[in-house]
N, C-alpha and C positions, 0 to 999 in steps of 0.2 A: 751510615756507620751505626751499628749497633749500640747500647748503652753499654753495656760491657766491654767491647771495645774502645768505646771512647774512653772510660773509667782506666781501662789498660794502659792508653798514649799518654794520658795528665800524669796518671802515677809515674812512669818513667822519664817524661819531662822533671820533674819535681826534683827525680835521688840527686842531678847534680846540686842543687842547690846548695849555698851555703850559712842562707842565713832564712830562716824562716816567715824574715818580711817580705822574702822577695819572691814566695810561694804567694801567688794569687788569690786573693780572698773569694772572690765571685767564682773562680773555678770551685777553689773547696766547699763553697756553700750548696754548688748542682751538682758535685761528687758525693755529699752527705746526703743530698735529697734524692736520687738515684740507689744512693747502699738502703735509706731505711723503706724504699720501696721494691728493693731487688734485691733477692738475697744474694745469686751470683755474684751481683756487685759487693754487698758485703763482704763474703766471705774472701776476694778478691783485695777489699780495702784493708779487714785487719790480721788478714798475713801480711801486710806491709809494716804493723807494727813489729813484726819478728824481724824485720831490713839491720844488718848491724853493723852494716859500715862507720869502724868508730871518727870514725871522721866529722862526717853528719847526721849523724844518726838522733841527736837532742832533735836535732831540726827538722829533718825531715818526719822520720818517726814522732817525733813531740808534737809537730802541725797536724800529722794528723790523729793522733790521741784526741788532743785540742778539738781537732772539727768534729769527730765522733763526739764529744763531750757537749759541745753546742746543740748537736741535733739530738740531743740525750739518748741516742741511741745504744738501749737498752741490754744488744748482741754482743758488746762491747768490754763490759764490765768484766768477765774472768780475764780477758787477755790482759786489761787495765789495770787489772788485781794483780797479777803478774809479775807485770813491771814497778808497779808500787813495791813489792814483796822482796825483788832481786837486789839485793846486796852488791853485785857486779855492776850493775846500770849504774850512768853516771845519775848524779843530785838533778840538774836540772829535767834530765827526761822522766824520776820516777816523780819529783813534781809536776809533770804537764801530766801525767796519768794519774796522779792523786785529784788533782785538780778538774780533769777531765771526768773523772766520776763524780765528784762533786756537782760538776755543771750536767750530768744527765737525774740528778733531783733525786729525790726519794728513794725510787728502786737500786741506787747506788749505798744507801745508806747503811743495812745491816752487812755490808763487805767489809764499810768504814769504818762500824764497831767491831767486826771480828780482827782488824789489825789493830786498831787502836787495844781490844782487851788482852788482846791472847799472845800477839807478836811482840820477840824480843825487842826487836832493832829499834832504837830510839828515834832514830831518822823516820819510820816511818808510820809509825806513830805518831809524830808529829807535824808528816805534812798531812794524814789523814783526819788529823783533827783540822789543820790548815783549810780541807778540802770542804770540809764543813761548811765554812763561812760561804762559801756558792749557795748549799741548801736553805741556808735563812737569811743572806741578803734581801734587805728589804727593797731592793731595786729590782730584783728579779719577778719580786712578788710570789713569796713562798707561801705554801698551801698550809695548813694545819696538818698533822698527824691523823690520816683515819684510822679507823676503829681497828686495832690488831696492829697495827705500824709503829716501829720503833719511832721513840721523841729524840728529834736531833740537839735539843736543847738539855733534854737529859743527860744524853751522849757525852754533852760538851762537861756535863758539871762530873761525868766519868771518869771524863780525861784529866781532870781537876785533881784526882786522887792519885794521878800517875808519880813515883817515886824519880823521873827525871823533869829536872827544870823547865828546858824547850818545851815541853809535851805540855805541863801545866800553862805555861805563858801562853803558849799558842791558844790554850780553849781561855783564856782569861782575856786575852788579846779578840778573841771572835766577841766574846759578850762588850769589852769596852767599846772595842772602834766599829762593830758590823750591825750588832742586834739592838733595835732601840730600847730606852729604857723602859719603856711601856709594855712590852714583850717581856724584855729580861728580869724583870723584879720579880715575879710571881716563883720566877723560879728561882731566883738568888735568895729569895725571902725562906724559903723551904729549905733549901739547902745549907743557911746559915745555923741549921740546927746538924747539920748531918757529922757524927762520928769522927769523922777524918779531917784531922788538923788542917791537910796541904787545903782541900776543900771549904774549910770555913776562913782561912788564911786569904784564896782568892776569890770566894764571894764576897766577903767584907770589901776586897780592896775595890772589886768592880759598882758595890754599892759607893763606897766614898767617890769612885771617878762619877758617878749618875748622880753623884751629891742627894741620894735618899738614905733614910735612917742614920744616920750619923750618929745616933748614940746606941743603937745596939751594935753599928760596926766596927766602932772603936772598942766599945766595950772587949767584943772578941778578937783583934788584935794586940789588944793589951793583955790580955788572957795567954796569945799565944806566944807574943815577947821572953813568954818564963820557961816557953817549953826546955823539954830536955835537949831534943834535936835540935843541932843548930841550923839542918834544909829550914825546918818549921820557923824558928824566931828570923831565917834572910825571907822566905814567902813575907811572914807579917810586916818585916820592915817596908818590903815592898807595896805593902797596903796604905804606908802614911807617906809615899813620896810627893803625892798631890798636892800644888801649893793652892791657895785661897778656901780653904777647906776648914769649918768653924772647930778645930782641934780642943780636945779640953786639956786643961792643965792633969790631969790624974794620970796620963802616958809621960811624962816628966819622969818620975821615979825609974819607971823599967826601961825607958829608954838611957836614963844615966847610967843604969846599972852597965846595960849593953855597952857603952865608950872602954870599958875593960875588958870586954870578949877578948879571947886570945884567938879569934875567926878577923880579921884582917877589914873583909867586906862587911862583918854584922857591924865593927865599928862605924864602919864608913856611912851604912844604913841608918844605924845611930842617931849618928852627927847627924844625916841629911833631915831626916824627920824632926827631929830637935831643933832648923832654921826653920821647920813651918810653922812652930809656936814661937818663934820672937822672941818678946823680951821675957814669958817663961821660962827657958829652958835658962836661964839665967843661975841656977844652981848646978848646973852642969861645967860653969862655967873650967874648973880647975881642971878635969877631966878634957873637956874640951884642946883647952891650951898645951895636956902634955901631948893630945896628936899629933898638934900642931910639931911641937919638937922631936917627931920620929926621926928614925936610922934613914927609912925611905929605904929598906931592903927589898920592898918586892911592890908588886902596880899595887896590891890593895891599899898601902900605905899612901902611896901620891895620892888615891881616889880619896882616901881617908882623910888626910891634912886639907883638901882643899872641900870637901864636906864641911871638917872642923871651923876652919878660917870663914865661910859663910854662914856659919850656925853664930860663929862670934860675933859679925859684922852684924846680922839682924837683931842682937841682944841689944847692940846699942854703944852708948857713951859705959853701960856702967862694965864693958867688956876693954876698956884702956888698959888694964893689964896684960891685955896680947900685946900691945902694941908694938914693943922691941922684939917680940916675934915675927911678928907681921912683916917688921923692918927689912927682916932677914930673909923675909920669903919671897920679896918680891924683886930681892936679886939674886934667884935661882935660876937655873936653866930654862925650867920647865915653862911652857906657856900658861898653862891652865893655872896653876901653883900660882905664879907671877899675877895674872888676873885674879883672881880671887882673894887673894892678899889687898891688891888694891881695893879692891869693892868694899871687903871688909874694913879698911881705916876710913873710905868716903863713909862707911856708914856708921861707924863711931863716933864720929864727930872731933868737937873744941880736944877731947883727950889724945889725939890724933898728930897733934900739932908736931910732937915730936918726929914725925915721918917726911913733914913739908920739903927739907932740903932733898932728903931718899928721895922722893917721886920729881923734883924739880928736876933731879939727876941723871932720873931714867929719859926725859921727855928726848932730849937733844940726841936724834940718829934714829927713832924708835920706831920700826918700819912696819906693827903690825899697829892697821887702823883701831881694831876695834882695844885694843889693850890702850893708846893714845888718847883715847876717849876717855877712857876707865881712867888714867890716869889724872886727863881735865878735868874731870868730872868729882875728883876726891877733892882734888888740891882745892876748889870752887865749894865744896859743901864745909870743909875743914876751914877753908878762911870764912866762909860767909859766917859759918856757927860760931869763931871764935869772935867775931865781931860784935854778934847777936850775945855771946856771953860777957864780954866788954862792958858793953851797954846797959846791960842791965845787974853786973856790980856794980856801976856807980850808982 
């Protein structure tokens, strides 16, 4: 049997499938080794990406984007493009084609900056930066840029400056969890000077996750706390959600001011980064407390109050003026609300005391473990402290 032949009987075994795991690995590896030494086979393989039975078509057509993508077979990339580009294809298939170019390295890359700069679609934009992450995984063992070659890393601080959310997470999301920080500084460090807020908003935040320069990257998150735009101050917020991160007290002021936004999330933002300085944020405190007492008209509020209530909870004993809030919050409906109230009065302490019977009340029927905990766990820190302050009145 011919190889073009045989290439013909696998592809048609394959269309019924319906799930992609059950398409044979070993087959697709000698169908990929086969296409990049034949071109018949080729050409053969990616007219099967045109297959549109919408039924299976992620799966079939997607395995083999995928396997084209492995063998980086480099014939591959316009049809690739394609499907990234169509608006009609479902999410899952133009991601295994974004992806799939990603994993055929380099010669994929200036496709993935011409959608990333030029293409509307936010979707694909975003998984193009997504696709990235293959070119500079460090498990793959990615090459340097030669001489004349777009820098994928440049690329990504590009995409940095994109006006939709997704698009900027996604390239801030490659630098935190993909590129080490050995690699990623040099270029974060350059780009912390660069023009474009959204861009110094998620280098800063990527240098605080790599825990390097902490004080020129606060510096410029606290700069950009004041912006006019409110995308610009929810980016920065998102640069101080890192807990164990040596915070300075001078982000205090503009994060208080922030607990009044009339943006829903930049309060919530707020609140969160004001529990990673403790018992500074401690002058926030009154602001703080009125989240606590919102309407709860819409989810930024729930996200908001339960921010709030753990910003108060890390302040301490001298935050016992929530308390008879706290009270109330931890017989709401809401699960999250409910834990976080609790955590916050364990971490108050002796001022706390007045919640003891509230949380004895909840315990009897309370079927969710980890809230049960939360609640031994208060009731135990509250008597133990009040004991400890006992003691050491007399």
């Amino acid at each position: 049997m011919s190889d073009e032949k045989w290439a013909s009987n696998t592809l048609q075994k394959w269309k019924p499938v319906i799930d992609s795991f059950d398409i044979d690995f070993e087959e697709q590896e000698k169908l990929a080794a086969l296409a990049k030494r034949d071109k018949r086979v080729m050409r053969l393989v990616l007219k099967e990406l045109e297959y549109t039975d919408a039924e299976n078509r992620e799966h079939y057509a997607g395995s083999i984007a995928c396997m084209l993508g492995r063998a980086a077979a480099q014939e591959a990339i316009p049809s690739l493009r394609k499907i990234l580009m169509n608006k009609r294809e479902s999410e899952p298939m133009r991601f295994s084609a974004a992806r799939a170019i990603g994993l055929i390295g380099m010669p994929g890359l200036p496709d993935l900056a011409d959608v990333i700069i030029k293409f509307r679609d936010v979707l694909a934009r975003s998984l193009a930066v997504d696709a990235i992450s293959a070119i500079v995984d460090p498990n793959r063992n990615p090459r340097p840029p030669r001489k004349g070659e777009m820098d994928p890393y440049d690329l990504l601080v590009t995409a940095m400056q994109d006006d939709a959310a997704p698009v900027r997470e996604n390239a801030l999301g490659v630098f935190e969890s993909v590129i080490p920080p050995a690699v990623g500084e040099p270029y974060l460090i350059k780009a912390l000077q660069n023009p474009n807020p959204f861009v110094r908003a998620c280098v800063a935040d990527a240098l605080i996750k790599y825990k390097l320069h902490h004080i020129e990257a606060q510096r410029t998150l606290g700069e950009l706390l004041e912006h006019a735009k409110p995308k610009v101050r929810l980016q920065a917020l998102r640069g101080l959600r890192h807990e164990g991160r040596p915070y300075t007290d001078a982000l205090v002021p503009p994060l208080h001011a922030l607990l009044r936004d009339k943006d829903g999330l930049i309060r919530a933002g707020a609140a969160r980064a004001l529990a990673n300085l403790g018992t500074a944020a401690s002058p926030a405190m009154e602001d703080l407390l009125k989240i606590l007492k919102c309407k709860f008209e819409s989810e930024a509020e729930f996200i908001a109050c339960g921010e709030a209530a753990t910003a108060l909870g890390r302040i301490g004993h001298a935050a016992k003026v929530a308390v008879p809030t706290l009270i109330v919050l931890i017989k709401m409906n809401d699960y999250e609300i409910r834990l976080r109230a609790v955590n916050a009065l364990g971490q108050i302490g002796p001022g706390a005391g007045a919640a003891i019977p509230a949380l004895e009340e909840m315990l009897p029927g309370l079927d969710y473990r980890e809230l049960r905990e939360a609640v031994r766990k208060a009731l135990g820190k509250i008597r133990s402290k009040k004991k400890r302050s006992n003691v050491s009145d007399q």
